[in-house]
C-alpha positions in Angstrom: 25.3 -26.0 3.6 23.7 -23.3 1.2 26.4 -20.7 -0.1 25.7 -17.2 1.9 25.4 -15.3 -1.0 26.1 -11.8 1.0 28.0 -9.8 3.3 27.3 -11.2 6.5 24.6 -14.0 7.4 22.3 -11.5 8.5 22.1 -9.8 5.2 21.9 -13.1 3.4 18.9 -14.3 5.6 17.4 -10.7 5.1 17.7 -10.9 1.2 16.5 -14.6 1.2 13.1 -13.2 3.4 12.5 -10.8 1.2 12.8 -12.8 -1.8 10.4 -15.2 -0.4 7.9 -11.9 -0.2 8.7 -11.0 -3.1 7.5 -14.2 -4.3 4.3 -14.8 -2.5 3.7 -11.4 -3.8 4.0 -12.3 -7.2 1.9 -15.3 -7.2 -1.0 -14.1 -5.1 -1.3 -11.5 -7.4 -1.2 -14.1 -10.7 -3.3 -16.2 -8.8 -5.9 -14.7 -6.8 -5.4 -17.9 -4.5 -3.0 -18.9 -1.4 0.6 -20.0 -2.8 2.0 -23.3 -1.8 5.1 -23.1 -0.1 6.8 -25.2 -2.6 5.4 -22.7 -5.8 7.1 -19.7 -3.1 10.5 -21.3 -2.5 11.1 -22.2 -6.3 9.7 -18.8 -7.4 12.4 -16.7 -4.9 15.3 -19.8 -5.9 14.8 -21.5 -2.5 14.8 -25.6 -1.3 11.4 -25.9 0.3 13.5 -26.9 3.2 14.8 -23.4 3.4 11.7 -22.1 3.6 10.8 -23.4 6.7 13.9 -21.5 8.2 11.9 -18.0 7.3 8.2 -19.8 8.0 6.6 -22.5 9.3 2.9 -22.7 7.6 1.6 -20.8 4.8 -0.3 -18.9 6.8 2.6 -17.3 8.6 3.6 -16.8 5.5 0.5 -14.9 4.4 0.2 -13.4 7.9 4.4 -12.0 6.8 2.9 -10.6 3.3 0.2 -8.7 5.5 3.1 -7.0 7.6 4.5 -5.8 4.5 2.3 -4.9 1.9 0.3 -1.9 4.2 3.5 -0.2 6.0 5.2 0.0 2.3 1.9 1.5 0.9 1.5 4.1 3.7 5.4 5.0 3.7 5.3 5.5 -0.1 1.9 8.2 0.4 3.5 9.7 3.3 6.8 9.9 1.1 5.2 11.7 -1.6 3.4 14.1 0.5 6.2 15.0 2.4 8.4 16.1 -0.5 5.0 18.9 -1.6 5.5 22.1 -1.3 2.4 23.5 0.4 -0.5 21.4 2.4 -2.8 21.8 -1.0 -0.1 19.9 -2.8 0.2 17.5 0.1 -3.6 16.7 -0.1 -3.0 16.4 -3.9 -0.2 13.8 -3.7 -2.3 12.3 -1.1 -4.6 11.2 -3.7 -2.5 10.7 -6.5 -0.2 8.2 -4.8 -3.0 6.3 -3.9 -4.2 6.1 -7.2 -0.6 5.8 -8.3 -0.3 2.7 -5.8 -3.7 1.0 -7.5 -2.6 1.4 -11.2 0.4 -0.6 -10.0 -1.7 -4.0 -8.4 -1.1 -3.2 -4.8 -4.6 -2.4 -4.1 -5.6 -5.8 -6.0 -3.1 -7.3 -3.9 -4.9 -6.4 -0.5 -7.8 -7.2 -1.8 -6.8 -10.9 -2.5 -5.1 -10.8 1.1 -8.3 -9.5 2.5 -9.7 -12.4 0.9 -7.4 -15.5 1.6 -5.3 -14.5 4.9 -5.6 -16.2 7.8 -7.8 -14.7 10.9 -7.9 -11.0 11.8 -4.5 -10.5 10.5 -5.7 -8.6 7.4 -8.7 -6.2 8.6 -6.5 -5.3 11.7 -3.6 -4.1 9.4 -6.0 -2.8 6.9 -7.4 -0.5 10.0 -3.8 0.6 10.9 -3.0 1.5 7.8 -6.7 3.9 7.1 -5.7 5.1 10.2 -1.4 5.6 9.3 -2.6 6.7 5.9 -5.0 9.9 7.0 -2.8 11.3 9.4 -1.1 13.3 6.8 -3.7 13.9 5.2 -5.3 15.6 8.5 -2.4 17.3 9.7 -2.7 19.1 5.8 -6.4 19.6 6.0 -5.3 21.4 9.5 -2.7 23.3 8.0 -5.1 24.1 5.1 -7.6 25.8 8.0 -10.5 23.4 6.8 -13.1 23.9 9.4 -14.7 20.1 9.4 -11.1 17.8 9.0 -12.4 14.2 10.2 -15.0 14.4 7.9 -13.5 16.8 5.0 -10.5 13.9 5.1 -13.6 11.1 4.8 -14.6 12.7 1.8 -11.5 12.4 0.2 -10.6 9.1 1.1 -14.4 8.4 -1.1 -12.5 9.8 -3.9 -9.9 8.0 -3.5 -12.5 4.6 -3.3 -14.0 6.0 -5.8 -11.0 6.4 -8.1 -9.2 3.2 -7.3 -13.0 0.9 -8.7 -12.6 3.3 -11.8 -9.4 2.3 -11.9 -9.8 -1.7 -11.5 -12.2 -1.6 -14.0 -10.0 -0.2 -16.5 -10.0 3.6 -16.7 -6.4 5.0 -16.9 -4.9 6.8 -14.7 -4.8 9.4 -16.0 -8.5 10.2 -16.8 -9.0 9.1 -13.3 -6.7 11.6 -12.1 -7.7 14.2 -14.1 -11.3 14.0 -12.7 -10.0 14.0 -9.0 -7.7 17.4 -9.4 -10.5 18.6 -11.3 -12.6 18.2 -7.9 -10.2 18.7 -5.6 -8.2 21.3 -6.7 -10.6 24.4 -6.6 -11.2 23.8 -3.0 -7.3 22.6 -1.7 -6.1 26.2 -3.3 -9.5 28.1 -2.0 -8.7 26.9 1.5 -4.8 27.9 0.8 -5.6 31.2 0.3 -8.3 31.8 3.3 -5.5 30.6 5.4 -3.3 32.9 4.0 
């Protein structure tokens, strides 16, 4: 029997899933392609055996990757715009996060999964998280007293499309930032002050 290499069994089996992830993660991303579950075990230091304790088929393992790849993107932008000071900052970390986010692969990284998971899994999570992501970024608009929010927040979200092909095709971040504040900014801190 494998040595539990934590606390209790539950936080071994939760460091072992997470490795496994961690893993698939890092070879989708390499790869562009599906990993085997043999390549994922001996990536995260597992017997393939053991990987059948966490997953039974790679595409429950790629359906698993799906789970966590959006929820950790939208916590991370809803993180960022929680600790601004004002709703223009808010809308401003908004889009720097996500272009934060891009710079670092994880928008390649849905991409791929759009690409190779299994079934609906991918566009249904990709839907929840558009839809996780703007809520934020409404509720500052609202805050901001912008008259047209749905599609004010639309606009935005093309910058931020915009920004992350720039990006993926090898302008920096930040040049690619620079041009968004340069947009943005003016009319975040004009509709500050008319709320005001």
């Amino acid at each position: 029997m494998p040595r539990i290499q934590a606390p209790t069994v539950a936080e071994h089996r939760a460091a072992q899933h997470r490795a496994l992830l961690d893993a698939a993660r890092e070879i989708l991303a390499e790869t562009g392609r599906p990993p085997t579950l043999t390549r994922v075990a001996a990536r995260a230091g597992l017997a393939r055996p053991s990987l059948y304790q966490y997953f039974r088929s790679p595409e429950d393992l790629l359906i698993a990757v799906v789970e966590d790849v959006f929820p950790r993107w939208s916590a991370r932008v809803a993180a960022a715009m929680d600790a601004a000071a004002t709703p223009a900052d808010r809308v401003l970390a908004y889009v720097l996060t996500n272009f934060e986010l891009i710079t670092e692969g994880e928008h390649a990284l849905a991409t791929v999964l759009a690409k190779v998971a299994p079934g609906d899994a991918v566009a249904e999570q990709t839907h929840a998280m558009h839809r996780q992501l703007l809520e934020p970024l409404v509720e500052a608009l609202r805050q901001l007293g912008v008259p047209t929010v749905p599609e004010t927040a639309e606009m935005i979200n093309a910058i931020v499309f915009a920004g992350s092909r720039l990006i993926e095709s090898g302008t920096d971040l930040q040049t690619t930032w620079e041009s968004a504040r340069a947009l943005l900014e003016p009319f975040v801190h004009a509709s500050g002050k008319t709320t005001s």
